[in-house]
N, C-alpha and C positions, 0 to 999 in steps of 0.2 A: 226868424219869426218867433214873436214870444207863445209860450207854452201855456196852454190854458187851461186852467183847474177842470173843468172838465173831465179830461183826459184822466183825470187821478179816479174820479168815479166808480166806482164798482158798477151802480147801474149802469152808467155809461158802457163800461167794457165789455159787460155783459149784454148790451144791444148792438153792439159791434158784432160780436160772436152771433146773434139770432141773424143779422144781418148776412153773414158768409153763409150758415147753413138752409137761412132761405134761400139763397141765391141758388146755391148748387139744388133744391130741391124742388124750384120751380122751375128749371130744365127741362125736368119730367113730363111738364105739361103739353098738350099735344101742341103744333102748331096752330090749330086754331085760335088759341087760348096764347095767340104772341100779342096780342094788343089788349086783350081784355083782362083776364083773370094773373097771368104772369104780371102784365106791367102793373096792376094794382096791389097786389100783393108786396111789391120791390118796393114800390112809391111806400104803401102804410109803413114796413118795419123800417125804411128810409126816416120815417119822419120823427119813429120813435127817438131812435137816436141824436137827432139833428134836430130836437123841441129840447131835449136835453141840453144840450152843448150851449142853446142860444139862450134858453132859460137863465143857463148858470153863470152868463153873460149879463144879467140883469141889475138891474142896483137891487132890489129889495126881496124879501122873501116871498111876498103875494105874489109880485110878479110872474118869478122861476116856481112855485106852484100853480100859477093857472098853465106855463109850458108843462106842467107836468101830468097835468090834469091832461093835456093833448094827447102827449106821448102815450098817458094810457089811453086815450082813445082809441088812439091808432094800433096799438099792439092789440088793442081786442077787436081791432077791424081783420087783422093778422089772423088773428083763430076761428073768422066768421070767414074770413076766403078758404081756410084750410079746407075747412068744414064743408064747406061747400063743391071744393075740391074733392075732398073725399067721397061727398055724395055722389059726384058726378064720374067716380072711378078713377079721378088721374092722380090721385095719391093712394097706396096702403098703410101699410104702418108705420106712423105719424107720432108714434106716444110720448118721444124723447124730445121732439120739438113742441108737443104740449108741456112738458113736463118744464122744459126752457123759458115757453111763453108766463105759466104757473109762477113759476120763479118771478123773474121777471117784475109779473105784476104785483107780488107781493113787495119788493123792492122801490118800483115804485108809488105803491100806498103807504107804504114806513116813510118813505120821505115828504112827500106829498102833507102824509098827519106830523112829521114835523117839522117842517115848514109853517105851516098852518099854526103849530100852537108860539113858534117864533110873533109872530106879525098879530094874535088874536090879543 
């Protein structure tokens, strides 16, 4: 299979990485929260990555910037579940995967505005 640019990303690997440590850290949740707040959670940072990948798959740069524009959707759907989590007690201290998601989103807004001034 061929190897797709993608992969080379920084953003990319670093939503790969938010991806493992959500995973392990929505464990925590109770079992109630197996269909609801867990599987929504996996689903957003899921998509972050995988708007990414299919984006960079695109012919032009509007394109792979409206996937980008998704991705950050999703990654601050990501910190609206935390949040919410937290409120509700099934997480504590959280700072280090704020600090991830922070990242993150700055990553991709720098691509995001440069893509955009490609294509303007």
């Amino acid at each position: 299979m061929q190897e797709f640019s993608y992969k080379q990303l920084e953003v990319w690997k670093k939503s790969v990485e938010l991806i493992k440590d959500i995973y392990k850290l929505s464990e925590k949740f109770p079992k109630s929260e197996e269909y609801n707040l867990k599987l929504q959670i996996r689903r957003a940072v899921i998509s972050v990555a995988l708007n990414i990948a299919e984006g960079k798959s695109r012919k032009g740069a509007k394109e792979f910037s409206n996937f980008i524009n998704i991705s950050y959707g999703s990654l601050y759907e990501v910190e609206a579940i935390l949040t919410l989590s937290q409120e509700l007690g099934y997480l504590n201290d959280i700072s280090s995967i704020y600090s991830q998601i922070e990242t993150l989103a700055k990553m991709l807004n720098s691509l995001r505005k440069s893509l955009k001034e490609s294509y303007e």
